[in-house]
C-alpha positions in Angstrom: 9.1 14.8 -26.8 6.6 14.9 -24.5 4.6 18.5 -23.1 5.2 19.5 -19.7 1.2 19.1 -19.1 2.1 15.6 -20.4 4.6 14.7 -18.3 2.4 16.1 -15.2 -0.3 14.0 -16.1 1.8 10.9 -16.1 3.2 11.6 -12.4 -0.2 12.6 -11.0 -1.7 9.2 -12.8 1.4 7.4 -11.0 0.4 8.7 -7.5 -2.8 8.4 -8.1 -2.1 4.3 -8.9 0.5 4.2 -5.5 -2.6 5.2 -3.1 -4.7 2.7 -5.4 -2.4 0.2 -4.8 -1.8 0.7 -0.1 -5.2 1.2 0.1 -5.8 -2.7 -1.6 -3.2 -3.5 0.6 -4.8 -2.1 3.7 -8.0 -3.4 2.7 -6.4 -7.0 2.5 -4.7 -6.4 5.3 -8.4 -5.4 7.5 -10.3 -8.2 5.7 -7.7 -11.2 5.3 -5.9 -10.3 8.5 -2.5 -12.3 9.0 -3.2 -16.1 8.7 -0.7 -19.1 7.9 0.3 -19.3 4.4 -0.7 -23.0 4.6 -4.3 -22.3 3.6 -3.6 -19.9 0.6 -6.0 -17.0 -0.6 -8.8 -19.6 -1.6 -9.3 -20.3 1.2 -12.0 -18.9 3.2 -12.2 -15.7 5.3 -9.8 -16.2 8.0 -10.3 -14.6 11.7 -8.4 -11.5 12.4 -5.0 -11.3 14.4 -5.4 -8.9 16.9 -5.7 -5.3 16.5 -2.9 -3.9 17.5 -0.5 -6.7 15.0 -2.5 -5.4 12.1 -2.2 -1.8 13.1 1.6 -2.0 13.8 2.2 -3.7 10.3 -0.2 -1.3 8.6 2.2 1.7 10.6 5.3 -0.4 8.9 3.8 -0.1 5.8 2.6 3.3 6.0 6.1 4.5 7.4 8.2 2.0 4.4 5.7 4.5 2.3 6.4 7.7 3.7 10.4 7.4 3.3 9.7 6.8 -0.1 7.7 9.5 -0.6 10.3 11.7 1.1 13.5 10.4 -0.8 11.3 11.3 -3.9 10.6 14.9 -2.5 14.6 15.6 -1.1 15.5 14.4 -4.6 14.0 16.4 -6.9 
């Protein structure tokens, strides 16, 4: 049975990773932009779409996050 300290550790870690992870995803999302599937990740660096696509899919994102986020807090 795992320590209470432990088992903080492991959820901090695990929030720690989620940021890790949307802000590769925003990063992708800035460099890459939102291109055709066609030409793969190999590819090239591709143009940007405009600004305000990228922003309203990185608000999508952000807001998909934030429910999350906030089931997690109503629930415990």
């Amino acid at each position: 049975m795992m320590g209470e300290t432990l088992f903080t550790a492991l959820i901090a870690l695990f929030w720690v990773a989620e940021f890790a992870f949307a802000g590769v995803v925003v990063y992708w999302f800035v460099t890459q932009g939102f291109s055709d599937e066609e030409k793969g990740a190999a590819s090239d660096v591709k143009p940007l779409e405009s600004k305000e696509f990228t922003r309203n899919s990185l608000l999508m994102w952000g807001g998909f996050f934030l429910v999350i986020v906030l089931l997690i807090v109503v629930g415990a």
